[in-house]
C-alpha positions as CSV (number, residue, x, y, z in Angstrom):
1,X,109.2,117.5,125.0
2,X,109.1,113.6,124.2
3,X,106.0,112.3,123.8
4,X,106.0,110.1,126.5
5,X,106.5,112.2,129.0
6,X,103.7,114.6,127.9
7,X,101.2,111.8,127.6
8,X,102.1,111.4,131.7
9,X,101.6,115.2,132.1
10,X,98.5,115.1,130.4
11,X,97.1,112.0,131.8
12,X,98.0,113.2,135.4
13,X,95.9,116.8,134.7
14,X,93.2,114.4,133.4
15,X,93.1,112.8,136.8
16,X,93.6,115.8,138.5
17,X,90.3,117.6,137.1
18,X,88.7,115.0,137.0
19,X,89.3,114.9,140.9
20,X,88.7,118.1,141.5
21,X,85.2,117.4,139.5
22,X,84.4,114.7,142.3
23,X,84.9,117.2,145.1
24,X,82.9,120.5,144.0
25,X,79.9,120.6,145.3
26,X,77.1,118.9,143.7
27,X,75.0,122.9,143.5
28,X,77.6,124.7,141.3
29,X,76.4,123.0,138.0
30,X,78.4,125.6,135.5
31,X,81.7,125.1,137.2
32,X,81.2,121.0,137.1
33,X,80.4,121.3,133.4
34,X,82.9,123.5,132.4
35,X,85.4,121.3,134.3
36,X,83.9,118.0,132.5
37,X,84.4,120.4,128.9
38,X,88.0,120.5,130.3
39,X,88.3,117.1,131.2
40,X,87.6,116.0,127.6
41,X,89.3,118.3,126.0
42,X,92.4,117.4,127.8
43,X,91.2,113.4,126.4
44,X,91.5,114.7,122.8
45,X,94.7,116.3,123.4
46,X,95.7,113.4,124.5
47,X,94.9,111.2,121.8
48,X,96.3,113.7,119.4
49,X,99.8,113.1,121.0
50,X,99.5,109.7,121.3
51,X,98.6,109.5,117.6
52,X,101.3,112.1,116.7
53,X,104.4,109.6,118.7
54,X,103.3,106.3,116.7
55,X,103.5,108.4,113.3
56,X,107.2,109.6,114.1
57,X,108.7,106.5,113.4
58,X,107.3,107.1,109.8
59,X,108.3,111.0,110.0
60,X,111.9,109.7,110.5
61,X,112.0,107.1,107.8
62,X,110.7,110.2,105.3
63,X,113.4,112.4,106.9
64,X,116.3,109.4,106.0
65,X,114.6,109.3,102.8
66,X,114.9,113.0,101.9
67,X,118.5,112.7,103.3
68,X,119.5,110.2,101.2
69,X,117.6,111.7,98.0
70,X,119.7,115.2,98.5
71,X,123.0,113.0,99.1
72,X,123.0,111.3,95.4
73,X,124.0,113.5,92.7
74,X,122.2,112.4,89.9
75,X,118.7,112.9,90.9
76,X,116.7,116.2,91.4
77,X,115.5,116.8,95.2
78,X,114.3,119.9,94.8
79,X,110.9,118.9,96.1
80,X,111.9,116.5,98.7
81,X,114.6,119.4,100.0
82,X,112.7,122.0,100.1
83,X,111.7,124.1,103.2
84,X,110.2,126.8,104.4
85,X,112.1,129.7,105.2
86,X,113.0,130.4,108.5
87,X,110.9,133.1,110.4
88,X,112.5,136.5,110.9
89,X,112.3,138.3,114.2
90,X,110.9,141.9,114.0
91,X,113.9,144.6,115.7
92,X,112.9,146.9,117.1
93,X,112.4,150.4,115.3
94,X,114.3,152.8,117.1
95,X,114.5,156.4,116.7
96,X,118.1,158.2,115.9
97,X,118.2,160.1,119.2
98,X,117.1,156.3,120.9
99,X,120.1,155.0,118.6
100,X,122.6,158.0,119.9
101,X,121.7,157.7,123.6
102,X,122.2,153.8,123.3
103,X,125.7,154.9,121.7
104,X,126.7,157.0,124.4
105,X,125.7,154.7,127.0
106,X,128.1,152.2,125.6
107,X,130.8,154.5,124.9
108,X,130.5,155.3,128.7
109,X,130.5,151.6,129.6
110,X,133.4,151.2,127.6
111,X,135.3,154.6,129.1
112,X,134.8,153.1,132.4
113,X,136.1,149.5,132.0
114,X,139.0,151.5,130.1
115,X,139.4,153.4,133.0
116,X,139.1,150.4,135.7
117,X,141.9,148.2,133.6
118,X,144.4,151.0,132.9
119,X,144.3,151.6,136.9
120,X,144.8,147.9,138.0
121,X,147.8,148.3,135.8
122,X,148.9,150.9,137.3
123,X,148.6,149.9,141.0
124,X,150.2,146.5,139.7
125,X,153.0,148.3,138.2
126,X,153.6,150.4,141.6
127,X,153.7,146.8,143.6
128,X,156.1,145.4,141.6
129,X,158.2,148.6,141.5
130,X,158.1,148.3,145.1
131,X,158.8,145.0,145.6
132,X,161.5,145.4,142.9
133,X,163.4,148.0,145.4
């Protein structure tokens, strides 16, 4: 999401609690506070995007730097280049009979769209048999 448009979101929830803070009752103390807690917290998030946007511009100048840096020949990059690898998804573990069964289920799958193709066929060869007469 662009950091524009999530400084709207967030300044819209700020308003929104801080609405909704107006409007509770003045005897439910907790619930105001914890709502206020919220209210803030949202402000810090806020400001935390805000200052995270007007660094990018300097995020993308690094990036065309690195670019540039692995692009000529001559000089090493290997620190500028360097990333982290990418995370691996865990697979499931299953069991051989849970393997098999999935196995069979596609082999069944497959028998049966076999079955439905080799029949169309059929049925189209029969109508242009008969129309051929």
């Amino acid at each position: 999401m662009k950091a524009k448009k999530a400084l709207k979101r967030l300044a819209k929830i700020e308003t929104l609690i801080s609405d909704l803070t107006e409007r509770y009752s003045k005897g439910a103390l907790q619930i105001r506070e914890a709502l206020q807690d919220a209210k803030t917290a949202f402000g810090r998030v806020k400001e935390a995007v805000s200052l995270q946007a007007s660094s990018g511009t300097v995020k993308k100048g690094a990036l065309a730097r690195k670019k540039n840096a692995a692009k000529k020949p001559g000089k090493s990059s290997t620190a500028l280049t360097a990333s982290a690898p990418a995370p691996k998804t865990k697979r499931p573990n299953f069991s051989a009979a849970q393997r098999e069964a999935a196995a069979e289920r596609m082999r069944q799958r497959w028998a049966a769209k076999k079955q439905a193709v080799t029949e169309a066929a059929a049925q189209i060869r029969t109508e242009a048999a008969a129309m051929g007469k």
